[in-house]
Structure formats: structure tokens, C-alpha cells
PDB file of N, CA, C and O in Angstrom:
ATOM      1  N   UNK A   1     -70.888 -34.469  14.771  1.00  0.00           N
ATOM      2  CA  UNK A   1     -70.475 -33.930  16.036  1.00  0.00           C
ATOM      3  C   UNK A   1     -70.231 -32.432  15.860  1.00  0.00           C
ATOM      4  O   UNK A   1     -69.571 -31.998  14.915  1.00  0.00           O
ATOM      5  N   UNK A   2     -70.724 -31.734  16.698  1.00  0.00           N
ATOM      6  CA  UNK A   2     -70.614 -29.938  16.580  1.00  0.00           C
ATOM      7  C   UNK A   2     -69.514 -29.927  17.134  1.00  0.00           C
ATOM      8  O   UNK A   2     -69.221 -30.847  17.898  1.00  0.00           O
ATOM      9  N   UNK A   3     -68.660 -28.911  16.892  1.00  0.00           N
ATOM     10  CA  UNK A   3     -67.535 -27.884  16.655  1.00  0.00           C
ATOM     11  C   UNK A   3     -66.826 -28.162  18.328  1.00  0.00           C
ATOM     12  O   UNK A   3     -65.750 -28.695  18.598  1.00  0.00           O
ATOM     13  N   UNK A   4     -68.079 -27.472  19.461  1.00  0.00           N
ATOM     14  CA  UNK A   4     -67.896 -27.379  20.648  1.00  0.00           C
ATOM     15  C   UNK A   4     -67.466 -29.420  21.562  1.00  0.00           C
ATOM     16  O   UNK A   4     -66.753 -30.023  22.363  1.00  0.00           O
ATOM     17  N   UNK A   5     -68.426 -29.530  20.721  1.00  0.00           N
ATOM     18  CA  UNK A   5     -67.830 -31.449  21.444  1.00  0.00           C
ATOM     19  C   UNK A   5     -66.287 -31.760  20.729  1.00  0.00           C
ATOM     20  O   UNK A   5     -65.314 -32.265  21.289  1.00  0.00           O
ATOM     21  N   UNK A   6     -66.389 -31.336  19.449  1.00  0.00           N
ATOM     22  CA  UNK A   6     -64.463 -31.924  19.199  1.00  0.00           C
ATOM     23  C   UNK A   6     -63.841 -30.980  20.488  1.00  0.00           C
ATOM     24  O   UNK A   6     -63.234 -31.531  21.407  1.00  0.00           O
ATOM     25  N   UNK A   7     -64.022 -29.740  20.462  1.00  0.00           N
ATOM     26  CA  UNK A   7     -63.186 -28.796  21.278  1.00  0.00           C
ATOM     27  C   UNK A   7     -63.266 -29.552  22.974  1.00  0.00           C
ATOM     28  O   UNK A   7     -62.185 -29.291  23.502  1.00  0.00           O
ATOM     29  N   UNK A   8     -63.887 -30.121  23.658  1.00  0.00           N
ATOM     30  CA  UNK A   8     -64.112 -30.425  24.555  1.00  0.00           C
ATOM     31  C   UNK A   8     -63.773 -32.030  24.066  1.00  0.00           C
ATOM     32  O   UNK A   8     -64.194 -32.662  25.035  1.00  0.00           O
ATOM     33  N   UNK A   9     -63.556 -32.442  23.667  1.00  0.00           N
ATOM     34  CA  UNK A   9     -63.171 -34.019  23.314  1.00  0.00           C
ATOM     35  C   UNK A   9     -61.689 -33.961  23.378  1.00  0.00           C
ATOM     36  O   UNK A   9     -61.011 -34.702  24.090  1.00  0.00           O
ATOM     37  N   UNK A  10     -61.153 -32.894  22.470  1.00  0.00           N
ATOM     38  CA  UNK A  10     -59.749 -32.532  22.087  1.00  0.00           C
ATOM     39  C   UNK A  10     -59.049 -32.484  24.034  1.00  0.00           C
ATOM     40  O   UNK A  10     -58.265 -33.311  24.500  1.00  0.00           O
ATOM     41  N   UNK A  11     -59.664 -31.248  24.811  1.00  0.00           N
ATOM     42  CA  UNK A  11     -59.262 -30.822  26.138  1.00  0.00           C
ATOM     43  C   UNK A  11     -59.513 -31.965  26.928  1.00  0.00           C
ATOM     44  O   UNK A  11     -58.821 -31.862  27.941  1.00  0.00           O
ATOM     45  N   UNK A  12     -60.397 -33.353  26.949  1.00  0.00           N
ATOM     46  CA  UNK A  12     -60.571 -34.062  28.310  1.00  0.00           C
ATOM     47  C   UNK A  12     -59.594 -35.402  27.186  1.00  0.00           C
ATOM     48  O   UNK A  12     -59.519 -36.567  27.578  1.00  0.00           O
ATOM     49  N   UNK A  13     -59.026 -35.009  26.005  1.00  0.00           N
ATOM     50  CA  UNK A  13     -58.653 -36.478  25.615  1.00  0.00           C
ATOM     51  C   UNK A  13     -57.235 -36.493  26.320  1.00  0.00           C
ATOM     52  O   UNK A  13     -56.576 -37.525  26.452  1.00  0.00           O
ATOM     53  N   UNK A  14     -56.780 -35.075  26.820  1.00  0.00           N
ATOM     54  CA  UNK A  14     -55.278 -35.184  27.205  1.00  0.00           C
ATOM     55  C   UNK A  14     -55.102 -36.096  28.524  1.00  0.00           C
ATOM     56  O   UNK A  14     -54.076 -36.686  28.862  1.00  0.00           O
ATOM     57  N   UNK A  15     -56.337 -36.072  29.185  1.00  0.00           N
ATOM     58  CA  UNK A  15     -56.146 -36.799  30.628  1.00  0.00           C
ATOM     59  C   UNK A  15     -56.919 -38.091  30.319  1.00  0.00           C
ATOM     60  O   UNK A  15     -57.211 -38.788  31.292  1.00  0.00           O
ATOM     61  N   UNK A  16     -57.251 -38.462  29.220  1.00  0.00           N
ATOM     62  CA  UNK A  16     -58.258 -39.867  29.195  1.00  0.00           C
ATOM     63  C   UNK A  16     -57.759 -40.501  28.096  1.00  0.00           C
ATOM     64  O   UNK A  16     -57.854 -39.886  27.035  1.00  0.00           O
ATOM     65  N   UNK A  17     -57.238 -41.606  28.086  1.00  0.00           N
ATOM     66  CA  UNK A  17     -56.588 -42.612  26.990  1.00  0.00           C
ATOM     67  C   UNK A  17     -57.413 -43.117  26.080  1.00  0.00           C
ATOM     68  O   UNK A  17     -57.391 -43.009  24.854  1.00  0.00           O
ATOM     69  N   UNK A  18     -58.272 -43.778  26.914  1.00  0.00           N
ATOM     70  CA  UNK A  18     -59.730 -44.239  25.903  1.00  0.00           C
ATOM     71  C   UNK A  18     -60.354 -43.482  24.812  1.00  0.00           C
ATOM     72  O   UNK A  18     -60.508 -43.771  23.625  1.00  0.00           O
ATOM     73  N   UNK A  19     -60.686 -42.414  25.514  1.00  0.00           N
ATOM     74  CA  UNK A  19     -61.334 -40.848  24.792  1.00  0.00           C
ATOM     75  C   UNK A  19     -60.411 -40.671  23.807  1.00  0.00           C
ATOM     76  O   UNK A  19     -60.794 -40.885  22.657  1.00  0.00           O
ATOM     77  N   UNK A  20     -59.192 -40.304  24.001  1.00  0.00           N
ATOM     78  CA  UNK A  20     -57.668 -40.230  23.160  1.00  0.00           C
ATOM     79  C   UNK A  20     -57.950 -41.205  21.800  1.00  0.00           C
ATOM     80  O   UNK A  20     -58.066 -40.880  20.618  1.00  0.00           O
ATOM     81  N   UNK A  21     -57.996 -42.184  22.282  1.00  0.00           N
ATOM     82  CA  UNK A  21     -57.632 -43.379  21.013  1.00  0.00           C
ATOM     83  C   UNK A  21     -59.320 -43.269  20.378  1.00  0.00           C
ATOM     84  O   UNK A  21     -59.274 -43.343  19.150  1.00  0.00           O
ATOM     85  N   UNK A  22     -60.437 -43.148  20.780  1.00  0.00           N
ATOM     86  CA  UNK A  22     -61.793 -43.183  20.226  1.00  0.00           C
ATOM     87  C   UNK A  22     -61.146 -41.814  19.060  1.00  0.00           C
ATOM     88  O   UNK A  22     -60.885 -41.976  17.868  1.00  0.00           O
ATOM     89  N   UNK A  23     -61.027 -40.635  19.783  1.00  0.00           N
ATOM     90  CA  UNK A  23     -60.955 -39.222  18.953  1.00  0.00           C
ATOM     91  C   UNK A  23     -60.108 -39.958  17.796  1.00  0.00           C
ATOM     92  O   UNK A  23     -60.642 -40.088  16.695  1.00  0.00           O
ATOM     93  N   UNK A  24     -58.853 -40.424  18.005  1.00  0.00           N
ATOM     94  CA  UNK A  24     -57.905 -40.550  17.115  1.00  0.00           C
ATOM     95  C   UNK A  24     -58.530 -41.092  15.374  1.00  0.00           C
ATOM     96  O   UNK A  24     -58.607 -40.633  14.234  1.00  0.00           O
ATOM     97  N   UNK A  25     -58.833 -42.226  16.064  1.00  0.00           N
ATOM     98  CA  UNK A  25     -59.920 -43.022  14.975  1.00  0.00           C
ATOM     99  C   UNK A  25     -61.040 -42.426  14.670  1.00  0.00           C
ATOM    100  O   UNK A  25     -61.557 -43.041  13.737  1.00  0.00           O
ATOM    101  N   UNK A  26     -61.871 -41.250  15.097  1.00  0.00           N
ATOM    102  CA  UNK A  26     -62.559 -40.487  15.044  1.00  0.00           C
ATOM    103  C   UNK A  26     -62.119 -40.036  13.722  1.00  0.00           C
ATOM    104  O   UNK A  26     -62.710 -40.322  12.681  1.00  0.00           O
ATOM    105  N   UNK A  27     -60.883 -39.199  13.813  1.00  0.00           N
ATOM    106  CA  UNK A  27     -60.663 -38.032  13.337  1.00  0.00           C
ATOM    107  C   UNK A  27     -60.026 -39.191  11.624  1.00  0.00           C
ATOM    108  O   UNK A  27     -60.367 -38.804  10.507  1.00  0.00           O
ATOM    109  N   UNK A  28     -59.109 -40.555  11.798  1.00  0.00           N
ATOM    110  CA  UNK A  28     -58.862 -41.394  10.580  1.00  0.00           C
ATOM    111  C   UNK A  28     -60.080 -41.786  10.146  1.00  0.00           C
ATOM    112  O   UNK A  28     -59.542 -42.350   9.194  1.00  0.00           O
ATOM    113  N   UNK A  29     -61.008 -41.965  10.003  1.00  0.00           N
ATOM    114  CA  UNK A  29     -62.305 -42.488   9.951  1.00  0.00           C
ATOM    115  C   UNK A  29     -63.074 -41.169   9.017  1.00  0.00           C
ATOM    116  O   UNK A  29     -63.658 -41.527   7.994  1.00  0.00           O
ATOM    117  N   UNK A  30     -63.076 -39.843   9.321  1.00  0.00           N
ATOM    118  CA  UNK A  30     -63.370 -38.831   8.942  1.00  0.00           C
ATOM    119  C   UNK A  30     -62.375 -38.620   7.762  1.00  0.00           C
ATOM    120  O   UNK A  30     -62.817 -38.125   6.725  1.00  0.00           O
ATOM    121  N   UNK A  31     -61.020 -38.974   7.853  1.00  0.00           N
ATOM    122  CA  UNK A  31     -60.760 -38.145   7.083  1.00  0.00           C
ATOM    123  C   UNK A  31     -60.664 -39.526   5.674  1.00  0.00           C
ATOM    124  O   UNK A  31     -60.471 -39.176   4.510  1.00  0.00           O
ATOM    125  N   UNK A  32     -60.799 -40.739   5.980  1.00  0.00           N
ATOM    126  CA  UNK A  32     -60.667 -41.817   4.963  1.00  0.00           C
ATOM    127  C   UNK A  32     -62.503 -41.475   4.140  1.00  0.00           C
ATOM    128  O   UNK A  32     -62.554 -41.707   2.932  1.00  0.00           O
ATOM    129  N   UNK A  33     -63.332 -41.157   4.566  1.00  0.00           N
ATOM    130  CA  UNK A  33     -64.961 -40.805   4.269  1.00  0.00           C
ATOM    131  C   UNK A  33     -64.628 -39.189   3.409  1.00  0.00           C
ATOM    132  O   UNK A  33     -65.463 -38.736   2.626  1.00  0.00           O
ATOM    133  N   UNK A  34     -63.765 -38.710   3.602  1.00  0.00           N
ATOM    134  CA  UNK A  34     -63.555 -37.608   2.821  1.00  0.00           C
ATOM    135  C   UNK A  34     -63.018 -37.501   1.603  1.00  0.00           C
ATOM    136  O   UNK A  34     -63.280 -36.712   0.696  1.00  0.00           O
ATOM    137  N   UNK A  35     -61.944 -38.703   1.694  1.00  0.00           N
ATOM    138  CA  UNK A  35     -61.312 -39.430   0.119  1.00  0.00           C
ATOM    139  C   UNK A  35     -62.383 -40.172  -0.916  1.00  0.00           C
ATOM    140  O   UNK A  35     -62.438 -40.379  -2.128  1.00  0.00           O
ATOM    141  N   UNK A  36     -63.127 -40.427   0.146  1.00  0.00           N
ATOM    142  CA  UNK A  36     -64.156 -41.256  -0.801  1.00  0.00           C
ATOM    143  C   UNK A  36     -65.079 -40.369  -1.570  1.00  0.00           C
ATOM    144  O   UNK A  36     -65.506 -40.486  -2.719  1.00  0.00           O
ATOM    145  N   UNK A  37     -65.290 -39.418  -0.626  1.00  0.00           N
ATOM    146  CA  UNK A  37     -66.498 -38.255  -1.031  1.00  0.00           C
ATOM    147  C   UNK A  37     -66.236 -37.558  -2.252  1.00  0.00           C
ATOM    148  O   UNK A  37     -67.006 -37.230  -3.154  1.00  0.00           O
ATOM    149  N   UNK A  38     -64.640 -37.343  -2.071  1.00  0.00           N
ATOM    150  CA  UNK A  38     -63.777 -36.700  -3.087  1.00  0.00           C
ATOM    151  C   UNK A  38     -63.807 -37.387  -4.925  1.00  0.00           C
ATOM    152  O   UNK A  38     -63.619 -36.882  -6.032  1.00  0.00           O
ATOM    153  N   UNK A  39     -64.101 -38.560  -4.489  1.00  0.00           N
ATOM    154  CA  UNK A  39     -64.122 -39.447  -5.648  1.00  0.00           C
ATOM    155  C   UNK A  39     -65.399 -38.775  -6.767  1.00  0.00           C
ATOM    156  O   UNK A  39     -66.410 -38.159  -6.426  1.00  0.00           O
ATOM    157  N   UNK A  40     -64.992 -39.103  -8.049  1.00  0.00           N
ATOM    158  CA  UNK A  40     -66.306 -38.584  -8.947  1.00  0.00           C
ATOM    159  C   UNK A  40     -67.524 -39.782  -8.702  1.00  0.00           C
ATOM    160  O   UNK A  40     -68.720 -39.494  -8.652  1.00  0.00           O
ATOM    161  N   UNK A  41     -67.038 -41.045  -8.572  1.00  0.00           N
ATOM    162  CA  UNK A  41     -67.705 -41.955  -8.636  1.00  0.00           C
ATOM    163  C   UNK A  41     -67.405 -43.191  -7.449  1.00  0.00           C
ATOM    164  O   UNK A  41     -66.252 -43.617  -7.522  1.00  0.00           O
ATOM    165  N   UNK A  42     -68.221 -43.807  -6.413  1.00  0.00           N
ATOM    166  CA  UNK A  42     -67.889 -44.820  -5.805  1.00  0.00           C
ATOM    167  C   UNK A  42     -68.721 -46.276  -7.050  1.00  0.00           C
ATOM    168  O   UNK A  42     -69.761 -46.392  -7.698  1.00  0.00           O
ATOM    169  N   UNK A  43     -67.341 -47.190  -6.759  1.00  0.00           N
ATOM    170  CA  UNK A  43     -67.677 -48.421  -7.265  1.00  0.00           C
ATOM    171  C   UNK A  43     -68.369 -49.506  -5.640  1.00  0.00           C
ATOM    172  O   UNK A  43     -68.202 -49.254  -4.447  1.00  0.00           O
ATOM    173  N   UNK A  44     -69.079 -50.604  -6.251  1.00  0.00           N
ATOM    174  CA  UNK A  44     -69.423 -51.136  -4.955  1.00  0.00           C
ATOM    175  C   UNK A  44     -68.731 -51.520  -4.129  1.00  0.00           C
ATOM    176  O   UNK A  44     -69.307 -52.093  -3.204  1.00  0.00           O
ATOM    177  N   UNK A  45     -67.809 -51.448  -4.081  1.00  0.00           N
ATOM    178  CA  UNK A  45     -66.162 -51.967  -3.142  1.00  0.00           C
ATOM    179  C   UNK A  45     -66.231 -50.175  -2.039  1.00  0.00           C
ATOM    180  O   UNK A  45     -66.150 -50.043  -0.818  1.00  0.00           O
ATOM    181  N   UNK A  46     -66.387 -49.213  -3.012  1.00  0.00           N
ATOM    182  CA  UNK A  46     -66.366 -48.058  -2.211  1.00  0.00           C
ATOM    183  C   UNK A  46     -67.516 -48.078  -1.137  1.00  0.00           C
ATOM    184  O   UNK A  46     -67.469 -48.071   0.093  1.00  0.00           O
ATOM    185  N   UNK A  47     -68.642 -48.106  -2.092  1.00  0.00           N
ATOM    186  CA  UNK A  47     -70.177 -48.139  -1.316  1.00  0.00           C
ATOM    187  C   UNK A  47     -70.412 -48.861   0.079  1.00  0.00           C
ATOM    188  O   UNK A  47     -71.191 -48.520   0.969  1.00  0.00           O
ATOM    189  N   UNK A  48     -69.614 -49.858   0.052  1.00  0.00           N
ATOM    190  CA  UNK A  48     -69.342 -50.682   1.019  1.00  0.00           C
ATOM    191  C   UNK A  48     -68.534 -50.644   2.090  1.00  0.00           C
ATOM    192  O   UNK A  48     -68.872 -51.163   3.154  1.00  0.00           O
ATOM    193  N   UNK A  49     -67.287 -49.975   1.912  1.00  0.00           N
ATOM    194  CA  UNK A  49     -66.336 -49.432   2.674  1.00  0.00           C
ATOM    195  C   UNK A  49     -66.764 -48.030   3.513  1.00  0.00           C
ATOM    196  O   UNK A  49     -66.324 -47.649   4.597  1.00  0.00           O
ATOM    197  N   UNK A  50     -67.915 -47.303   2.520  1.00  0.00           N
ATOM    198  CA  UNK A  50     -68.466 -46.137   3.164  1.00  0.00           C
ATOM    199  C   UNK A  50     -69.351 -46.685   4.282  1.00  0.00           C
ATOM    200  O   UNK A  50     -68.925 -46.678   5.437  1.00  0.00           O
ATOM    201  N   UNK A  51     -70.132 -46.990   4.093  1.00  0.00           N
ATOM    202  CA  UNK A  51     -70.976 -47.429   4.766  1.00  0.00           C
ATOM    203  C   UNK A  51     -70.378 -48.511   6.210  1.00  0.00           C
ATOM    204  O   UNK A  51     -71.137 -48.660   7.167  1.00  0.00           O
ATOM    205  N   UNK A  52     -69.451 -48.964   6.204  1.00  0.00           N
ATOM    206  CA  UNK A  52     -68.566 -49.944   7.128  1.00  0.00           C
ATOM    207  C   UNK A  52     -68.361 -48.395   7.849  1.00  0.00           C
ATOM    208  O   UNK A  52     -68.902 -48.156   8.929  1.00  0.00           O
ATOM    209  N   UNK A  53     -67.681 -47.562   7.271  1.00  0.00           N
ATOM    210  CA  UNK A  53     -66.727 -46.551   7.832  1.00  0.00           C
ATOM    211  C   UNK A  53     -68.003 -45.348   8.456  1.00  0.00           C
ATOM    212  O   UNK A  53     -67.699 -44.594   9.380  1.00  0.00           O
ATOM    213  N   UNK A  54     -69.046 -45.316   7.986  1.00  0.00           N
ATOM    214  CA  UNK A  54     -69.910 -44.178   9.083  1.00  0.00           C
ATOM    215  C   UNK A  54     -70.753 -45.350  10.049  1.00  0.00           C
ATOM    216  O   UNK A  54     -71.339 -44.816  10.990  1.00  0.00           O
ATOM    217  N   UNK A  55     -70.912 -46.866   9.974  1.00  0.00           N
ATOM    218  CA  UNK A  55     -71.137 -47.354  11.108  1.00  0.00           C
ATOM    219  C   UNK A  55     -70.270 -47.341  12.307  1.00  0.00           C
ATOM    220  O   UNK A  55     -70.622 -47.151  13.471  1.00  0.00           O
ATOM    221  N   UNK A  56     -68.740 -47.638  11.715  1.00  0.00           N
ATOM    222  CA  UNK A  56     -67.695 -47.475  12.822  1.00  0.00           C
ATOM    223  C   UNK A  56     -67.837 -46.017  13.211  1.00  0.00           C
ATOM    224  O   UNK A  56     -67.710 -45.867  14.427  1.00  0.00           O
ATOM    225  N   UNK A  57     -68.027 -45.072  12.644  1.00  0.00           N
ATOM    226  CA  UNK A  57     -67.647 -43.670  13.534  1.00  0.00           C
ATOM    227  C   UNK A  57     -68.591 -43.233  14.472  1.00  0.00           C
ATOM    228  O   UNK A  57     -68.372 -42.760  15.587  1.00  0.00           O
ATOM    229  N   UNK A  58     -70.214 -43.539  13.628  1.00  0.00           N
ATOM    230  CA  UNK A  58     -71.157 -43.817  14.514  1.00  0.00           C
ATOM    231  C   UNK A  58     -71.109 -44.658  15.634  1.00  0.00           C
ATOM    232  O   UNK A  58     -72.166 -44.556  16.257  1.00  0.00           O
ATOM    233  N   UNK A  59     -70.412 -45.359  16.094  1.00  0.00           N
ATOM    234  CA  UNK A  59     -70.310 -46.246  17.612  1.00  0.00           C
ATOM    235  C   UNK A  59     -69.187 -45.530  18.417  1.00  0.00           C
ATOM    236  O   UNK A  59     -69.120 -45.445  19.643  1.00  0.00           O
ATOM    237  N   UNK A  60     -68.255 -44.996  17.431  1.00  0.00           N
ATOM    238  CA  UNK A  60     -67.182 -44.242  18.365  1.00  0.00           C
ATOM    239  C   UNK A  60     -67.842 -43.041  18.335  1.00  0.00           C
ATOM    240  O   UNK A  60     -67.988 -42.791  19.532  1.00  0.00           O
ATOM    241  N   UNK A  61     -68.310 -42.185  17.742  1.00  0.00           N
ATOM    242  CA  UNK A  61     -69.260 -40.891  18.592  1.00  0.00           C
ATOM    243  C   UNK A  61     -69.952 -41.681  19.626  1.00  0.00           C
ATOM    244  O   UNK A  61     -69.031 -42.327  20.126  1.00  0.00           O
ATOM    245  N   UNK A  62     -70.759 -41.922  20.081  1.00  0.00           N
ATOM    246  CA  UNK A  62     -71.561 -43.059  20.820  1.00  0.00           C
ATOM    247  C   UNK A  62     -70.620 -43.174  21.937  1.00  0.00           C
ATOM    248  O   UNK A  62     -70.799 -42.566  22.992  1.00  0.00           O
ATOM    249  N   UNK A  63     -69.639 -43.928  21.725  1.00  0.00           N
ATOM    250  CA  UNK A  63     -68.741 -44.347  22.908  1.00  0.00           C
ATOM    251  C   UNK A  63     -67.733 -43.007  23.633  1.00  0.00           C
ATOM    252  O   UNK A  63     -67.141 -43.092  24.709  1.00  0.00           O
ATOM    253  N   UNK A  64     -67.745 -41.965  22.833  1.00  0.00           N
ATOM    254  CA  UNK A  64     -67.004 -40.596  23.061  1.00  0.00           C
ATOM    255  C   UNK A  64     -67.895 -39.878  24.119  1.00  0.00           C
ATOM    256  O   UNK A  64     -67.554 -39.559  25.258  1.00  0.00           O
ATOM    257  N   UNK A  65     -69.171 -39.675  23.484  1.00  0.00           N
ATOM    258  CA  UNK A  65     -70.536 -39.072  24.070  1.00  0.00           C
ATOM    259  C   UNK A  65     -70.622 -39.842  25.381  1.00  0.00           C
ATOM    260  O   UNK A  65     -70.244 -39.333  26.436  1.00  0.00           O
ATOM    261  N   UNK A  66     -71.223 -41.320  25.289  1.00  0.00           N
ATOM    262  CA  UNK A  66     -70.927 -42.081  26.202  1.00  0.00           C
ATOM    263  C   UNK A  66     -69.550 -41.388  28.113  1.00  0.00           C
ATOM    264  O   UNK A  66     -69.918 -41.094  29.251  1.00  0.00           O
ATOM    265  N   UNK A  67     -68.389 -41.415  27.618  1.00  0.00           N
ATOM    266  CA  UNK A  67     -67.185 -40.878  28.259  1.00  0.00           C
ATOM    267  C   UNK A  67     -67.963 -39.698  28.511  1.00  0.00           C
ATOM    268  O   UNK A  67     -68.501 -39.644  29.617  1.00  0.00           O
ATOM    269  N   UNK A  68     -68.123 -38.804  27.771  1.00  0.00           N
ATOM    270  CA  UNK A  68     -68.395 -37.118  28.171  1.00  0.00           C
ATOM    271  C   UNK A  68     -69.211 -37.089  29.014  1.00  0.00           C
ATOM    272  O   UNK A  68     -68.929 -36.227  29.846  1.00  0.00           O
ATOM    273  N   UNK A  69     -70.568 -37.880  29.338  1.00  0.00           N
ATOM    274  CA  UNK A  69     -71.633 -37.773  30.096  1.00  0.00           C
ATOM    275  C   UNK A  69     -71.326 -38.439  31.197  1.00  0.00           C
ATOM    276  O   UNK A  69     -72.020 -38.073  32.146  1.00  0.00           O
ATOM    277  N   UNK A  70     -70.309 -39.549  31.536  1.00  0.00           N
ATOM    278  CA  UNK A  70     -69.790 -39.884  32.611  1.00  0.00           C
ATOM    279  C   UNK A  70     -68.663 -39.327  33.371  1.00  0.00           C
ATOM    280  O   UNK A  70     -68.377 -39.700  34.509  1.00  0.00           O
ATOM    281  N   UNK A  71     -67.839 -38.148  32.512  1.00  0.00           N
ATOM    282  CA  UNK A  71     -66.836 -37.580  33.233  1.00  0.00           C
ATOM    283  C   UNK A  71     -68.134 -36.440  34.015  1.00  0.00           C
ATOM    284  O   UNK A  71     -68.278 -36.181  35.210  1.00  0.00           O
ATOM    285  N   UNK A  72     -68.813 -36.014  33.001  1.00  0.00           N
ATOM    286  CA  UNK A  72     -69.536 -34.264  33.584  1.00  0.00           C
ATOM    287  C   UNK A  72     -70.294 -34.725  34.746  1.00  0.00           C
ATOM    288  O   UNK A  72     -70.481 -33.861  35.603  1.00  0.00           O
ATOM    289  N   UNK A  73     -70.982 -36.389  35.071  1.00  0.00           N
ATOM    290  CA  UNK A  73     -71.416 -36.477  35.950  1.00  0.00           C
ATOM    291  C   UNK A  73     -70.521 -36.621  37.402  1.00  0.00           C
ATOM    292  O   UNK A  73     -70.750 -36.217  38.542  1.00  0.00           O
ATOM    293  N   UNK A  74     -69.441 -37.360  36.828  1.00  0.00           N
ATOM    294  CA  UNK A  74     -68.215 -37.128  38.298  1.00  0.00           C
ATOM    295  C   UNK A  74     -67.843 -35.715  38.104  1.00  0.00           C
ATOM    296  O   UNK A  74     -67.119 -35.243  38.980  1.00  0.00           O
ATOM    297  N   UNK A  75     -68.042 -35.281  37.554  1.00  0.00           N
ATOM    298  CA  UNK A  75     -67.081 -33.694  38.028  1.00  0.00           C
ATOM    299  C   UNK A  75     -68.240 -32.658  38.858  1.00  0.00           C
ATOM    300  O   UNK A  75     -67.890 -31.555  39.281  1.00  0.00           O
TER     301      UNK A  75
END
């Protein structure tokens, strides 16, 4: 996700709950994939957990994007 969609995710999450709780887990999701990255080595327990964890973020971008293209069309 580019720079400008968090910034615009961040501003419409204050009035949208859904959006709110997607970002939230967005942003735990990102930062649990960063511990892992951090690691010298993933064991298959990691490999597995990675891969769980960029399918989940991948459906919540999806479902965020999703929200954004339905607020810009009501507005």
C-alpha cells in the first residue's frame, strides 16, 4: 500500500469503524511480518505463519481498498 492510501485510510478511519478495525490489523499484521523478517533464519513454523500473515493482510488491503472506492463514489 503507498504512503498516500495509509494517509487517506488513517483520515476516513476516524469516521468509519470498519475501515478503523481493518487499518488496525493492517498496521499488527505489518508489524508481526517485520519480526519475522528480522529473524536470521525462519524455521517451518515461521514459513507458515508468514505466509498465513501476508494472505490475511492481503484480504484486508482488499477490503480497505474495497471501503475507499465506495466512500469516493458516495462523496
Amino acid at each position: 500500500m503507498e504512503k498516500r492510501d495509509h494517509e487517506l485510510i488513517q483520515k476516513l478511519a476516524e469516521n468509519n469503524h470498519e475501515l478503523r478495525k481493518l487499518y488496525q490489523e493492517h498496521l499488527k499484521i505489518e508489524a508481526k511480518l517485520a519480526k519475522l523478517a528480522a529473524k536470521p533464519f525462519l524455521t517451518a513454523q515461521d514459513e507458515q505463519e508468514e505466509k498465513a500473515l501476508k494472505r490475511k493482510k492481503l484480504r484486508g488491503v482488499d477490503l480497505m481498498m474495497k471501503i475507499l472506492n465506495e466512500m469516493q463514489k458516495a462523496a
